[in-house]
C-alpha positions, 0 to 999 in steps of 0.5 A, spaced: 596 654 310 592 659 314 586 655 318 590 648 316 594 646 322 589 642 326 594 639 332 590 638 338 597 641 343 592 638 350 593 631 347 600 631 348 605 628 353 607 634 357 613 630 358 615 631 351 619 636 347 616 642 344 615 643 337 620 648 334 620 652 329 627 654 326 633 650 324 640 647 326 646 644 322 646 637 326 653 639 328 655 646 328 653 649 335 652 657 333 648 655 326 642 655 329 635 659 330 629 658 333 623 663 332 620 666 338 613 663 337 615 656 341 616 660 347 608 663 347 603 659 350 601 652 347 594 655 343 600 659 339 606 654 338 602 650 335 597 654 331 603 657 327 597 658 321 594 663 325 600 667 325 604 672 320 610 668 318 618 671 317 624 672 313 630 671 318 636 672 314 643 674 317 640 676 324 635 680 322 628 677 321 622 682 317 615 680 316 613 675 311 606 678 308 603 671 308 600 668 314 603 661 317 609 662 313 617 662 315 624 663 311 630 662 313 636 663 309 641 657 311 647 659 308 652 665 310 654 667 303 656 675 303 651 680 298 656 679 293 655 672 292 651 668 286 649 662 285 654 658 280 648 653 278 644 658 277 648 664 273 650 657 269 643 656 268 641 663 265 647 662 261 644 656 257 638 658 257 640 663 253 645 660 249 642 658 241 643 651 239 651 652 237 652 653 230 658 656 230 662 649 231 660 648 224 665 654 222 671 651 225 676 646 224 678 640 228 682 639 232 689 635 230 689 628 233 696 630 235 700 635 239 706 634 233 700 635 228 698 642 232 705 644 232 707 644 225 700 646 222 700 653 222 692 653 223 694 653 230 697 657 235 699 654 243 695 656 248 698 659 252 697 666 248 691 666 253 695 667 259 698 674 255 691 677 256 691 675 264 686 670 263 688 662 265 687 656 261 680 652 262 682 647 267 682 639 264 685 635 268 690 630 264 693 636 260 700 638 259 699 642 252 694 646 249 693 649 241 689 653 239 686 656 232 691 661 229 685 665 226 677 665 228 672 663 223 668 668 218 663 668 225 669 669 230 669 662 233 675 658 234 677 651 236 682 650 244 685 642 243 688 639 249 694 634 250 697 629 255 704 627 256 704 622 251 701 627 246 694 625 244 688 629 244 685 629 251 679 632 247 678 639 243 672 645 246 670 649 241 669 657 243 664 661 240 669 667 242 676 665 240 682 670 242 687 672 237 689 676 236 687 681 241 692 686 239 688 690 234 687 695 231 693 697 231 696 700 224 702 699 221 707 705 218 712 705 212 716 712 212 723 712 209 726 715 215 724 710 220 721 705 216 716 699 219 713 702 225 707 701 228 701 707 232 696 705 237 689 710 237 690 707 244 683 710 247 680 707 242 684 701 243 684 700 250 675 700 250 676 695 245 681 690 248 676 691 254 670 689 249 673 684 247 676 681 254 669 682 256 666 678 251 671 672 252 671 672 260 662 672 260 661 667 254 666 663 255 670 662 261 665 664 266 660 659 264 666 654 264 667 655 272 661 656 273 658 650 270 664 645 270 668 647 276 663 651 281 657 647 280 660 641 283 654 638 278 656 633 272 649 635 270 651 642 270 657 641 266 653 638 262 649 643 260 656 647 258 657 642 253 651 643 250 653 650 248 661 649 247 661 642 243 667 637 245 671 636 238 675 629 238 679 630 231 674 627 228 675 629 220 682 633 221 687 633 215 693 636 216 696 640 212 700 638 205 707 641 206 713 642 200 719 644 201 726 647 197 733 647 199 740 646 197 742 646 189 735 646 188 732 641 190 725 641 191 719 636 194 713 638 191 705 637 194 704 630 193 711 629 195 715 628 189 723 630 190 726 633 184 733 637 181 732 643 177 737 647 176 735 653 173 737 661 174 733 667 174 726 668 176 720 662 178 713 661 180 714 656 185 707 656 187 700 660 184 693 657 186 686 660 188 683 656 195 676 655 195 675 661 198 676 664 192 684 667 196 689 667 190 696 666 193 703 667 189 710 664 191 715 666 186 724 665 187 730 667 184 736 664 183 744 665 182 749 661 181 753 657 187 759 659 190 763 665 194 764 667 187 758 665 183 761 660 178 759 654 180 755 650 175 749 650 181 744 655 182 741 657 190 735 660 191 736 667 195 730 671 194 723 668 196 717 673 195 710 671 197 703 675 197 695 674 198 691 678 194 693 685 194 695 684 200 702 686 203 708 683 198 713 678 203 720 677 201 726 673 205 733 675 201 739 671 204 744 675 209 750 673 209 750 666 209 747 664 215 741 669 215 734 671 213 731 678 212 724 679 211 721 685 208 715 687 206 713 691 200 721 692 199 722 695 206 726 691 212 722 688 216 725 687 224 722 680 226 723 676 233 721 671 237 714 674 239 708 674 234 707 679 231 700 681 226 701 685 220 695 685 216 692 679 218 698 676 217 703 673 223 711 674 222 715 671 228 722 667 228 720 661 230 728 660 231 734 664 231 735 663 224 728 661 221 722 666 219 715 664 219 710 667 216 703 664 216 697 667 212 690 668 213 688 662 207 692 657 212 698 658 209 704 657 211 712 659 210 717 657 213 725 660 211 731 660 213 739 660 211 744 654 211 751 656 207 748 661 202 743 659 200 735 659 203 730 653 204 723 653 206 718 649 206 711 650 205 705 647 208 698 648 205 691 646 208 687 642 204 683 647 201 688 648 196 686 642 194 687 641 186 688 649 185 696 649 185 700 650 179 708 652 179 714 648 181 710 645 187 707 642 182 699 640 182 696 639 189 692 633 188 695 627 192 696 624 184 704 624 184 703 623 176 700 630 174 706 634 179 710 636 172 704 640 168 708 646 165 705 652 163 702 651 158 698 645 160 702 639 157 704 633 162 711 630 162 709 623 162 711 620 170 709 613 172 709 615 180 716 611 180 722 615 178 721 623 176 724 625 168 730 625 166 733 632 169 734 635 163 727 634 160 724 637 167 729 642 167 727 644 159 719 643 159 716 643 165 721 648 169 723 653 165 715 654 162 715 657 170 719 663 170 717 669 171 713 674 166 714 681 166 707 682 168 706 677 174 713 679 179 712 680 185 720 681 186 724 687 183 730 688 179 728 682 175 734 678 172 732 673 168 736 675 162 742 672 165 740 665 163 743 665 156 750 664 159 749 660 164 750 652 163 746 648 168 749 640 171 745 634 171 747 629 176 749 624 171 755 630 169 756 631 175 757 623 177 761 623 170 766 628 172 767 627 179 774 622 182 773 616 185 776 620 192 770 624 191 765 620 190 768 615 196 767 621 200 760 623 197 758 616 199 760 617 207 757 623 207 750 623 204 749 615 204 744 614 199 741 621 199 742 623 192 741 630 193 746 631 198 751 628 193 750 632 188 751 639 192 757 635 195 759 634 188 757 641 185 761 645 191 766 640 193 764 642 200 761 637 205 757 643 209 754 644 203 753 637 202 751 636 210 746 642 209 742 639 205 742 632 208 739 635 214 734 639 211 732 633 207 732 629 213 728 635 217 723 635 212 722 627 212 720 628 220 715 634 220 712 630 214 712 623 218 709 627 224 704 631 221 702 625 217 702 620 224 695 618 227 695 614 233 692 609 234 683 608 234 683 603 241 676 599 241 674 595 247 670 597 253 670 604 256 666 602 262 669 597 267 665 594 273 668 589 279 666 587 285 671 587 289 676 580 290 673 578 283 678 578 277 675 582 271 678 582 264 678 584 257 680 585 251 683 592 247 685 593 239 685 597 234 686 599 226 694 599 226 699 594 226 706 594 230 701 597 236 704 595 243 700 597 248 700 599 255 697 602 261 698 609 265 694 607 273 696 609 279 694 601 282 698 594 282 691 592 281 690 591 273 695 591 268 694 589 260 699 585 257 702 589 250 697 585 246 691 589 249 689 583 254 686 587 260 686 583 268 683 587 274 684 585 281 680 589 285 682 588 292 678 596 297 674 601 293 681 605 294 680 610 288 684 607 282 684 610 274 687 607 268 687 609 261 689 605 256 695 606 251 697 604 244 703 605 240 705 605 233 712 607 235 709 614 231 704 616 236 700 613 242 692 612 243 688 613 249 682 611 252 680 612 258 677 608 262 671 609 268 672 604 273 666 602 277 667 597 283 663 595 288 664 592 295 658 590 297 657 585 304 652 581 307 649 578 300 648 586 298 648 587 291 650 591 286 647 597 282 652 600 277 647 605 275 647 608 280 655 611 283 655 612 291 662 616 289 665 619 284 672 622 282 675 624 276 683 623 274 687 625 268 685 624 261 678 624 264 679 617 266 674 616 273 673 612 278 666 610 281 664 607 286 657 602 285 651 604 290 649 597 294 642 594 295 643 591 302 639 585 304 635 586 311 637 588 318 644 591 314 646 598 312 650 603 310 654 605 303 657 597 303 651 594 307 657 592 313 653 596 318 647 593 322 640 597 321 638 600 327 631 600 326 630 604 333 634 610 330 628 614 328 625 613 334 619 610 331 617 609 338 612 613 343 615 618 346 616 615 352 616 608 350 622 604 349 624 601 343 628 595 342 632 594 335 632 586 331 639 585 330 641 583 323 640 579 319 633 580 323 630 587 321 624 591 325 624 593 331 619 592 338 615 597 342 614 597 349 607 598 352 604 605 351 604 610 358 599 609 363 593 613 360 594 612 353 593 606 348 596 603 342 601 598 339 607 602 342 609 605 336 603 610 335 599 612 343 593 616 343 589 618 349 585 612 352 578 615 352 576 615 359 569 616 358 568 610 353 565 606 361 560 612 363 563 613 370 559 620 370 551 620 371 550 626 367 556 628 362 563 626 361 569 631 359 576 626 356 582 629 358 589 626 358 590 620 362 583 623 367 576 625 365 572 631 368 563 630 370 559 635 370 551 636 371 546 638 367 542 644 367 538 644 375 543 640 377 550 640 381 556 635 383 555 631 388 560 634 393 561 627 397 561 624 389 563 627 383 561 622 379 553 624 381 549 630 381 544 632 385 538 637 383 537 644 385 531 643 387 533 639 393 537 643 396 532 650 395 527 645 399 532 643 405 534 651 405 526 652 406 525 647 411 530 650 415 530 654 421 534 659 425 536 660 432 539 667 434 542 667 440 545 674 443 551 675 447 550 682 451 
């Protein structure tokens, strides 16, 4: 501040170095400035205060427009350059508290719950629009949500190698899909085509783009990846909140195949053997969105004479929404027609009216709903099979052939019109009464067909076959090779016994099977581990502990980089360390279904000389897969000892706390302190600070005595000089006017 630099420049050393004003790195040579004042005289270097200061930036300085004050850019950024920490800030102070979480589904706790749940999407789809996926470290796969909530937000779910949640994010900006608005087109000369307005379709894209690329992947590199801060990054979760699964449900899945065979909901298998037109699934969610399913049947057999039906025709339709119908082509093929035109699906996703058709195989075609609902059909031996998956919000709102979906097995056969066939949760009805009085009731009424050319009145020719019929009618031969076939599985035999033909029969058995495994993978959780989080060690001392969890058959097992901890398969965890050499572990647990995780941070500390440990505080910090960390402890050393692990002597003399001028001589540890030697002739003090030696404390003047540096001056008062033979005296002015008056002078002249 001006006039506040009080600095006595004549009462320093002249021998010293001058005050600078500038800066320097301390290791690069060219990255230094020294401001043209220190070259002016004392009075002025070191009166600063007094001067207008400076901005020095890029070479080029300006006048500060303040007194004493001075500026200095001391990075070397181009002009497009911003602040990562504080583009990050300005995001979150402008971000509201995320309510959009709320509006979200969680995460599934597997990558197989993900992937058979058609609430989610891969997330890879990101990469479609030139974006990368937010980096994790740890993650192999990423899902996302099909569809955006009701707020345009969504959930990203990460997974590792093993297939457990790293964690989820939620997104208040989900991108999917991005490729609206696009219009879908029937004409009878080129049937299903679609037409872009693609003015208004490129700003929209862009817009959406935009809106993603500020408000969530910016944030995200400025605040976790650019800012070099975990507090910074901090923040971002704040605003993004991380999911962990917490809640999930994965979705309810029933299925239909070979002579049929059907598997409701709540996952009771059943036979009916009907012809003509059935609701298979009818029902309202919670949001009020009503979903049909219905099918249609013929007879088995190349010449559809068999004493056994399969499905060939499967139609399903949300609201007034599109009519989707999957006919059978052949006998390995599926079509897919929507209201009663062919529709050509391939492998890629497409949207039609918010639904989303592709092939999630050559021979399957999948369709998911916006209710969450999902079909999945496909052709084997001239019939078709489908299963279908549910979210929850389905819950206790279905009725049809899939039965009533209430996770109580007991009420699955509740017919038209309300009656219960009596089930004890054991074995289903005899056939004949649930083909009777709970699966004829569902046929299709007029007023309620989604499919055309009904053929329901075919069935008063038509005698069905129940398994005891068939048991009854077939050899001893065929029942041996039934029994080879299909094992225990009843309703491979009975389409093997009904065709005669094993691919039949091996049809259906590998459908079964394929519905038990996507069942058991949506309904397998890993393990939940309990047991610290959080390791600290000193070096050379062994560390354990104990790790458990909520299932049974768990074996556990450990992902590290280091010989130096282990854990046994019961979950006994023993950590050696030997260095602070970076390790990482994350902790694993199996049930043969899915695996857990827990990654742990390991804190090590590798203190010397009697320095103790403070696990608060980290000298260092890295990050490894699945969010495991490695930290080393911060030391508090002892005295006379320094450095990160106190192996280093302190040198007491390093901030030159000596005079200048003055030799300093350091205390070897374990002592601590240093030694000054004597002040420079002219000064005193203890060494460490000197000041000017007040030459005039002894009155050596007669009159007045000016200090000076290592010296002083003697001056006379008024009417007195100094004495020329001593200057130390004066004399009076009087004296000398009397001896001039007394004297006289003698000319002598020279012709």
């Amino acid at each position: 501040m001006e006039g506040k630099m009080l600095w006595r420049p004549e009462a320093r050393d002249p021998n010293a170095n001058h005050a600078l004003i500038g800066y320097h790195s301390g290791w690069y040579e060219r990255f230094r400035y020294n401001d043209g004042i220190i070259k002016e005289s004392d009075s002025t270097r070191y009166r600063p205060d007094k001067f207008p200061g400076k901005i020095v930036a890029e070479g080029s300085t300006k006048e500060m427009g303040a007194m004493g004050r001075w500026a200095f850019k001391l990075e070397n950024n181009a002009a497009q350059f911003t602040n990562p920490r504080k583009d990050c800030w300005n995001w979150y102070r402008s971000e509201s508290f995320p309510w959009f979480r709320w509006n979200n589904p969680p995460c599934p706790c597997s990558l197989w719950q993900a992937f058979f749940d058609p609430w989610y999407t891969s997330g890879w789809n990101l990469q479609w629009y030139g974006f990368k996926e937010p980096h994790i470290p740890g993650t192999r796969w990423t899902f996302q949500s099909r569809w955006p909530s009701w707020s345009g937000s969504g959930v990203r779910c990460y997974y590792n190698n093993w297939g457990s949640l790293v964690m989820g994010r939620h997104e208040k900006v989900l991108p999917t899909p991005w490729d609206q608005p696009a219009f879908w087109h029937w004409s009878w000369w080129r049937g299903w085509y679609r037409t872009y307005s693609w003015t208004g379709r490129d700003s929209w894209l862009s817009e959406k783009r935009q809106r993603y690329q500020e408000g969530e992947l910016d944030p995200f590199d400025n605040c976790c990846m650019k800012s070099n801060s975990r507090e910074f990054c901090r923040y971002y979760v704040e605003k993004r909140p991380n999911d962990f699964c917490f809640h999930y449900r994965p979705p309810f899945i029933a299925a239909l195949f070979g002579d049929p065979h059907l598997t409701t909901l709540d996952g009771v298998s059943y036979t009916f053997n009907g012809l003509g037109d059935f609701v298979i699934l009818q029902g309202n969610n919670t949001n009020g969105t009503y979903l049909m399913m219905q099918g249609r049947t013929q007879r088995a057999g190349p010449s559809q004479n068999l004493p056994a039906t399969n499905f060939v025709l499967l139609a399903a339709k949300e609201d007034d929404g599109l009519t989707v119908e999957w006919k059978l082509n052949g006998t390995n093929d599926t079509t897919l027609w929507l209201n009663g035109t062919e529709f050509n699906v391939t492998e890629d996703q497409i949207v039609v009216n918010n639904m989303v058709l592709w092939r999630s195989k050559p021979s399957y075609v999948t369709v998911s709903f916006p209710s969450g609902a999902s079909v999945n059909v496909t052709a084997q031996v001239g019939a078709l099979q489908f299963t279908i998956s549910l979210p929850s919000s389905f819950h206790n709102k279905t009725q049809g052939l899939l039965g009533l979906f209430n996770e109580n097995q007991k009420d699955d056969f509740t017919s038209r019109n309300g009656t219960i066939i009596p089930f004890n949760g054991d074995e289903p009805p005899r056939e004949k009464t649930l083909y009777s009085d709970f699966g004829l009731t569902w046929e299709v009424l007029e007023n309620e067909s989604i499919m055309p050319h009904s053929t329901r009145k075919i069935r008063n020719t038509f005698q069905p076959m129940f398994m005891d019929d068939v048991i009854n009618k077939a050899s001893p031969a065929q029942l041996e090779r039934g029994t080879n076939l299909c094992g225990n599985e009843t309703s491979c035999l009975f389409d093997f016994l009904t065709t005669n033909d094993t691919e039949v029969g091996k049809a259906t058995l590998n459908a079964k099977n394929q519905m038990e495994e996507t069942k058991s993978s949506l309904n397998a959780y890993a393990p939940n581990i309990t047991g610290e989080h959080e390791l600290q060690s000193p070096i050379n001392n062994e560390f354990t502990t104990t790790y458990v969890t909520d299932g049974e058959n768990v074996t556990f097992s450990l992902d590290t980089n280091s010989t130096e901890i282990n854990i046994t398969a019961s979950g006994l965890l023993t950590w050696h360390p030997t260095s602070v050499e970076r390790t990482f572990a994350i902790v694993l647990a199996t049930n043969g279904k899915a695996t857990g995780q827990l990654a742990l941070s390991l804190v090590v500390c590798g203190c010397m000389n009697n320095g103790t440990c403070d696990y608060e505080h980290e000298s260092a910090l890295e990050t490894g897969d699945s969010n495991s960390t490695f930290k080393v402890a911060s030391c508090n050393c002892t005295q006379g000892y320094t450095g990160s692990n106190c192996s280093d002597d302190f040198d007491s003399c390093m901030d030159n706390p000596c005079f200048p001028g003055v030799n300093c001589t350091d205390f070897k540890a374990p002592l601590s302190g240093f030694n000054c030697s004597s002040c420079p002739p002219g000064l005193v003090g203890n060494g460490s600070k000197c000041f000017d030696d007040d030459n005039c404390r002894n009155n050596p003047c007669e009159h007045n005595c000016y200090d000076m540096y290592a010296n002083y001056n003697c001056s006379c008062n008024s009417g007195y000089i100094v004495s020329a033979s001593d200057n130390h005296k004066c004399e009076g002015r009087q004296l000398l006017l009397l001896m001039v008056l007394m004297a006289h002078c003698i000319f002598k002249r020279y012709d």
